[in-house]
NUKE-529306 format. One record per residue (C-alpha): y, z, x; residue in three letters. Coordinates in pm, whole numbers, plus 50000, padded with zeros to 5 digits. Last residue first. Example, Ala and Ser with C-alpha at 12.3 -4.5 7.8 and 13.67 -1.06 7.14 Angstrom:
<rec <49894,50714,51367>,"SER">,
<rec <49550,50780,51230>,"ALA">,
//
This chain:
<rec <40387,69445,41201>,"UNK">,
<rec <40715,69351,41126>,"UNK">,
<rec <40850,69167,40854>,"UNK">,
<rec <41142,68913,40910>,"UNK">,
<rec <40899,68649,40802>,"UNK">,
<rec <40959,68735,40408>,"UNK">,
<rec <41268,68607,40438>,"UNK">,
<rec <41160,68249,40515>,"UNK">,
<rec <41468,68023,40420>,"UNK">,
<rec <41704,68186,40614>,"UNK">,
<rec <41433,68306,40880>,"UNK">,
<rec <41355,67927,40952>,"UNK">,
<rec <41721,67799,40983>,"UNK">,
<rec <41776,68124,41244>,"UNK">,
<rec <41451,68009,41424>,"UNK">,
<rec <41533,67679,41481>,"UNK">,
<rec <41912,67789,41584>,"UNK">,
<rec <41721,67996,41839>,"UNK">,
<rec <41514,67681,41952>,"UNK">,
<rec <41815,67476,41982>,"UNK">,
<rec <42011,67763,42199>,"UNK">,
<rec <41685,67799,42420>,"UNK">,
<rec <41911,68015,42665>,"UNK">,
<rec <41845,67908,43027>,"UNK">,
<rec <41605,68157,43283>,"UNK">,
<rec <41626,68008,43641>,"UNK">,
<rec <41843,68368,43704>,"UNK">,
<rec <41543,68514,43621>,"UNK">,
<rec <41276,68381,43864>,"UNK">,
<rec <41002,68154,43833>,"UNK">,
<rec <40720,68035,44082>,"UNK">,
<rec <40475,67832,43897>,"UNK">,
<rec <40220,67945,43695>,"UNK">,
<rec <40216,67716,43435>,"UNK">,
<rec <40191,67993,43139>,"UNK">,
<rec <40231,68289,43295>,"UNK">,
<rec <40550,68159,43495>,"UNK">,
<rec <40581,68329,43829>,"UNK">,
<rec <40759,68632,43926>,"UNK">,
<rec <40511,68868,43913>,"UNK">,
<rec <40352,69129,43644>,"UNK">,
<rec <40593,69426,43620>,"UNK">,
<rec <40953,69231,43656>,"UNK">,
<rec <40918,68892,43622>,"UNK">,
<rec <40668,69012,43244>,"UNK">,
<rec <40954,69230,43173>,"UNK">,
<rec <41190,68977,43196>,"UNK">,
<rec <40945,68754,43013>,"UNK">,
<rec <40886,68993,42696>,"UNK">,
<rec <41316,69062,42687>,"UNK">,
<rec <41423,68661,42703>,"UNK">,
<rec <41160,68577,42440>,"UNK">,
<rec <41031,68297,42570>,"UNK">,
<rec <41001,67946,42572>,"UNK">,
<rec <40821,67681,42842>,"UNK">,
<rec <40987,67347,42972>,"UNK">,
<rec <40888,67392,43323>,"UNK">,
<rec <41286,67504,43404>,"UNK">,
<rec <41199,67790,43227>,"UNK">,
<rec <41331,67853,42848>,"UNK">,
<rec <41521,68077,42694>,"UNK">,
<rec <41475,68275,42327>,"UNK">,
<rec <41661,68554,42184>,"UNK">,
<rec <41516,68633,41826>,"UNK">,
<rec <41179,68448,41901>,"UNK">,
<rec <40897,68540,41659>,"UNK">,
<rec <40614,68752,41770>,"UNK">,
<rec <40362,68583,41966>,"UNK">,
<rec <40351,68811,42272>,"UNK">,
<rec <40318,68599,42553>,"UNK">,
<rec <40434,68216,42404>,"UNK">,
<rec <40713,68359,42205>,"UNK">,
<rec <40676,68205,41886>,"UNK">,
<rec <40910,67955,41718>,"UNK">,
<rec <40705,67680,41815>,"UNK">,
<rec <40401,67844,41693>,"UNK">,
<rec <40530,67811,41373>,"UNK">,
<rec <40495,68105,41187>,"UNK">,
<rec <40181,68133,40972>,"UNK">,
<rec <40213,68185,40583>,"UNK">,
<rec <40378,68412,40337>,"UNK">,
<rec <40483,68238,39989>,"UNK">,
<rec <40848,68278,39896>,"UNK">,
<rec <40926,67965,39999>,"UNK">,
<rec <40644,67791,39856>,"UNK">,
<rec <40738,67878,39453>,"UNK">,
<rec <40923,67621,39370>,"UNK">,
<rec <40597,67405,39485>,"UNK">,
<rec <40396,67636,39272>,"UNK">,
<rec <40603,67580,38968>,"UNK">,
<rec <40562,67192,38995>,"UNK">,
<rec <40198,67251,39044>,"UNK">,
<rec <40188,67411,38733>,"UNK">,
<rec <40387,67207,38560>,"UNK">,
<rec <40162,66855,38624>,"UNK">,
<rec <39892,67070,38547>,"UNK">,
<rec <39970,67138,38199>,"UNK">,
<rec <40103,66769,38187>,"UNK">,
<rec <39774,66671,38280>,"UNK">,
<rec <39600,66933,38017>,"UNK">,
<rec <39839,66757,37704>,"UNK">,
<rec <39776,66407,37796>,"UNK">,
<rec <39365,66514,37795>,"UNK">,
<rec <39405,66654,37481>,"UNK">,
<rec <39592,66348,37334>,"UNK">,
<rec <39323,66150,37428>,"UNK">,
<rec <39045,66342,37327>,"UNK">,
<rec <39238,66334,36952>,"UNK">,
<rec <39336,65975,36937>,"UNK">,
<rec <38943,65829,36844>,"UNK">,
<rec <38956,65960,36509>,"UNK">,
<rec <39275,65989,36348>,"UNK">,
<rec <39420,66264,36260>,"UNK">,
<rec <39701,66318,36548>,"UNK">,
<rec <39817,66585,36734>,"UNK">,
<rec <40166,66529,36860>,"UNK">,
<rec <40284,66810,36677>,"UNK">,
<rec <40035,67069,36815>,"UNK">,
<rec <40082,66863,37178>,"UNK">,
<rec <40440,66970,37138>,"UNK">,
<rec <40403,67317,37093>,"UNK">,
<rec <40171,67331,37355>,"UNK">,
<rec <40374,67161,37612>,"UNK">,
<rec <40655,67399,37415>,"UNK">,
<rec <40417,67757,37532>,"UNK">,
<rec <40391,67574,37889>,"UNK">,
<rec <40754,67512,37909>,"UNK">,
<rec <40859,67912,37824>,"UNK">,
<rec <40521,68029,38063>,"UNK">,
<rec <40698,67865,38333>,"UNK">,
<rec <41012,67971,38273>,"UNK">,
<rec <40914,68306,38267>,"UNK">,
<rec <40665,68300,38566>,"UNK">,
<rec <40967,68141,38757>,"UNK">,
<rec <41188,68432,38662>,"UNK">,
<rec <41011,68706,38748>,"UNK">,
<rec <40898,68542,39069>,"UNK">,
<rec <41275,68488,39188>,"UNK">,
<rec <41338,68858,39079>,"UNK">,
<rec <41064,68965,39335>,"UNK">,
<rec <41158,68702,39581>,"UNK">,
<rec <41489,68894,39578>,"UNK">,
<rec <41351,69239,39580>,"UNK">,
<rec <41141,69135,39872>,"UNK">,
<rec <41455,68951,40045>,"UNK">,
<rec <41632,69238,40101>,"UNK">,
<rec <41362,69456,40224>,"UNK">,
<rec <41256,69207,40461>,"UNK">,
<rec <41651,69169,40572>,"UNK">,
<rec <41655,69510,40629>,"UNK">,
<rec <41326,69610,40812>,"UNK">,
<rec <41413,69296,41066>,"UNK">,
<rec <41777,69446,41056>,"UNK">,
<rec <41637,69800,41178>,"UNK">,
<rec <41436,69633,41435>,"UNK">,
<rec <41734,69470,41575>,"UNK">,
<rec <41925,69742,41591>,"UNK">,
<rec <41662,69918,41783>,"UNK">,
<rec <41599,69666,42024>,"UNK">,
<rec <41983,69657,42069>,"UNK">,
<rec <42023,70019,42138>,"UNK">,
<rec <42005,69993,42489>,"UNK">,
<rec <42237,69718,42511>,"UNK">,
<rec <42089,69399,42641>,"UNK">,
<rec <42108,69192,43001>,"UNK">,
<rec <42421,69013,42932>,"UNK">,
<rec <42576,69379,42859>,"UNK">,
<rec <42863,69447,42570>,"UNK">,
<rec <42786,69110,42454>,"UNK">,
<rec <42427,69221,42278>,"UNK">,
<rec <42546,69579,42158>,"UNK">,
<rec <42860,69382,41981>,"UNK">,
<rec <42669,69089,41814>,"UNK">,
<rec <42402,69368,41748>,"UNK">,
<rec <42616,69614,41554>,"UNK">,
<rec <42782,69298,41363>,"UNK">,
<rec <42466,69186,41247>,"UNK">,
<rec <42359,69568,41156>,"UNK">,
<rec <42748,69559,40950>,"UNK">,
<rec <42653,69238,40765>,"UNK">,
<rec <42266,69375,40655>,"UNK">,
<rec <42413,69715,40559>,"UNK">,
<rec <42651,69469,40357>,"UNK">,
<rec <42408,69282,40185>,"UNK">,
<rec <42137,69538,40148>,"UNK">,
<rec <42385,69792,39949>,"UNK">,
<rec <42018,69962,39892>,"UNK">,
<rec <42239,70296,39907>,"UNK">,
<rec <42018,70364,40187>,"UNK">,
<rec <42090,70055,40344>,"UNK">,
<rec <42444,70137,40317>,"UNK">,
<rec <42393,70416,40553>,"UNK">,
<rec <42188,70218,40845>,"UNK">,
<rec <42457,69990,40821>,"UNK">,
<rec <42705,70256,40896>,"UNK">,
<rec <42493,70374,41167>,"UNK">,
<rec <42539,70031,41340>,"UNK">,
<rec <42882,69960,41253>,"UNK">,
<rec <42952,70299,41423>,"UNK">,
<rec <42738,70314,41719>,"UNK">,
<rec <42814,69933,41827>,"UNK">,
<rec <43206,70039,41811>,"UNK">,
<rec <43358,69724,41853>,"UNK">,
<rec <43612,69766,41531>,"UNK">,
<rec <43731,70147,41679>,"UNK">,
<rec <43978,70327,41494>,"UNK">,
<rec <43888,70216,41147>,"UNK">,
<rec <43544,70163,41283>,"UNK">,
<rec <43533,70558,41358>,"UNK">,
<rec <43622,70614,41006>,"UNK">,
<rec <43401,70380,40825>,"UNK">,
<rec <43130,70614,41051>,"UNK">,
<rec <43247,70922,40937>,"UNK">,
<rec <43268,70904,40584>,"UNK">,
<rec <42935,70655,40600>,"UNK">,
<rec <42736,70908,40815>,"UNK">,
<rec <42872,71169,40534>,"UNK">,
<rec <42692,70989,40274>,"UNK">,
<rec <42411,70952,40433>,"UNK">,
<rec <42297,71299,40521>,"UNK">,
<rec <41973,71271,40631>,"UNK">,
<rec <42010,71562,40836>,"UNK">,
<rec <41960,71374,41174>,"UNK">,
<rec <42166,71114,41023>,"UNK">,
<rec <42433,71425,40990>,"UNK">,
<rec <42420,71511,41365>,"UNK">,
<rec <42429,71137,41454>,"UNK">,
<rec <42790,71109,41196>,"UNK">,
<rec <42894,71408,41394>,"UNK">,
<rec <42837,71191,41767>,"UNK">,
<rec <42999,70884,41563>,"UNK">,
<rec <43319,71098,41471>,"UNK">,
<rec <43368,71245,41793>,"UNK">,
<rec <43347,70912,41997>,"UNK">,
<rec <43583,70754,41799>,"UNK">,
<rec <43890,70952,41919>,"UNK">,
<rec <44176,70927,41679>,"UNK">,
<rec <44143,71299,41490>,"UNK">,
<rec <44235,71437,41856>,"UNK">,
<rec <44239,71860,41785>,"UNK">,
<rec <44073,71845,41383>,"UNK">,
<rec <43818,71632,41581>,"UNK">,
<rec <43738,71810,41824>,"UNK">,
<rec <43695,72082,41629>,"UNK">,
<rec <43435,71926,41368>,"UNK">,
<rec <43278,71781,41673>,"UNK">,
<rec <43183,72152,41784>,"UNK">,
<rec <43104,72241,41427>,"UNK">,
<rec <42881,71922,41387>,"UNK">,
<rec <42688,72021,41645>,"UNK">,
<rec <42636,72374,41540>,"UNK">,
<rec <42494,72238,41234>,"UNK">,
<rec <42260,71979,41474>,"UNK">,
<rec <42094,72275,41667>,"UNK">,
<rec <41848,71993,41762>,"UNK">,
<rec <41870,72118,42140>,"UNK">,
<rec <42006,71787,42259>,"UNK">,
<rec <42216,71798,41972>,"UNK">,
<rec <42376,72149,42098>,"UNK">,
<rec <42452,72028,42428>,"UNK">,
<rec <42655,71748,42338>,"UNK">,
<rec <42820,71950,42060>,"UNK">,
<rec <42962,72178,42353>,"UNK">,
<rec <43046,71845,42583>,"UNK">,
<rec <43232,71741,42265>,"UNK">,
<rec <43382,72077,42226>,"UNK">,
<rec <43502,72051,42627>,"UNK">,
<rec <43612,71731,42545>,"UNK">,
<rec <43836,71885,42238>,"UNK">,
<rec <43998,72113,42504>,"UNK">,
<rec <44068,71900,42712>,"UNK">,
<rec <44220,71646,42454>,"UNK">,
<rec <44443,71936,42322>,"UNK">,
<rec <44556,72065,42637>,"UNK">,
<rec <44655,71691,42724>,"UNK">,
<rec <44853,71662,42416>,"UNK">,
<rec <45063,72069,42414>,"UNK">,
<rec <44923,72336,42226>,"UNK">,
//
């Protein structure tokens, strides 16, 4: 069979598998990719649309076969690093489903100024991921705080034991040493401890209409911040005036809050447990 009657053919299995997905007949799906494949093994197309079929299977380990593969032939595939991520995360690989989910949305985000379809997805995906990665890390942070912590209160003890003395007159005193430095340590331990402790969100790292957290923020030539996505929408169903001055406002006014996002980045780092969605 010559080239081109090999890529025909293997677009007319792709169209095929097309048409099977969309009628969740995923195994014949994957036989029609499985074909196209075997006829142009260098298309990255065919390997993300089979690596779909199998997430729709829960079949991880084949999405990550089939997904490393396409990225081997395609680095700016948004489909591929995205479900590869999405693979690793089952693995609880957190770190690198986390890197290849950033990757996903660096691409999804710069293939179109105005979004990629899948980046609202992506993005929720990485929330999810970077919650569940730093949950079992505050976990084994706890852990080891309360073990420490319990370690220099049992040798505060130890020591006040020793330190004890006979005579009348020292004992109160020597009590009362003993409880401040008790409390001295536990407020030390709580302080350590802050990070990892839930709390409010700024409000100026909020979006000012829906109150979430900014993730792509730009402000209006009144000084106001949004979330690029909420006021869009907002231009687009509602008016195209600012909500919160109420002056006239239209998207191409809209500038990326680039201090405000690197805010917000700084915040998250140290804040894992505000990547969780509600």
């Amino acid at each position: 069979m010559s080239p081109i009657a090999a890529a025909e053919q293997a677009e007319q299995l792709k169209l095929d598998g097309n048409m099977c997905f969309s009628k969740d007949r995923f195994g014949a799906a994957i036989d029609a990719y499985t074909e196209a494949i075997v006829l142009c093994p260098n298309i990255p197309i065919y390997w993300t649309n089979r690596a779909l079929c199998h997430r729709k299977r829960n079949d991880w380990t084949r999405v990550e076969e089939d997904c490393r593969r396409a990225v081997q032939l395609d680095n700016h595939s948004v489909k591929a690093h995205y479900m590869l991520g999405l693979a690793l995360l089952q693995r609880k690989e957190y770190a690198e489903g986390v890197k290849e989910l950033e990757k996903a949305l660096d691409l999804g985000s710069g293939a179109n100024p105005k979004g990629c379809y899948m980046v609202e997805e992506i993005w929720q995906e990485l929330a999810r991921a970077k919650y569940l990665a730093w949950e079992e890390e505050s976990t084994m942070r706890a852990w080891d705080l309360q073990n420490l912590k319990e370690a220099c209160e049992s040798a505060l003890k130890e020591k006040h034991f020793l330190d004890a003395s006979p005579v009348e007159g020292f004992v109160d005193e020597n009590l009362k040493s003993n409880l401040d430095q008790l409390e001295a340590l536990g407020r030390a331990f709580d302080k350590a401890a802050e990070d990892d402790t839930p709390t409010e969100v700024p409000d100026y790292l909020c979006c000012k209409i829906n109150l979430d957290i900014l993730r792509d923020p730009v402000i209006t030539p009144s000084g106001v911040t949004y979330e690029r996505a909420v006021i869009l929408d907002h231009l687009k169903k509602v008016g195209e005036f600012d909500p919160i001055t109420r002056e006239s406002l239209y998207p191409s006014q809209l500038v990326p809050n680039l201090a405000i996002k690197e805010a917000v980045r700084a915040y998250l780092e140290k804040h894992g447990w505000a990547y969780k969605m509600d």
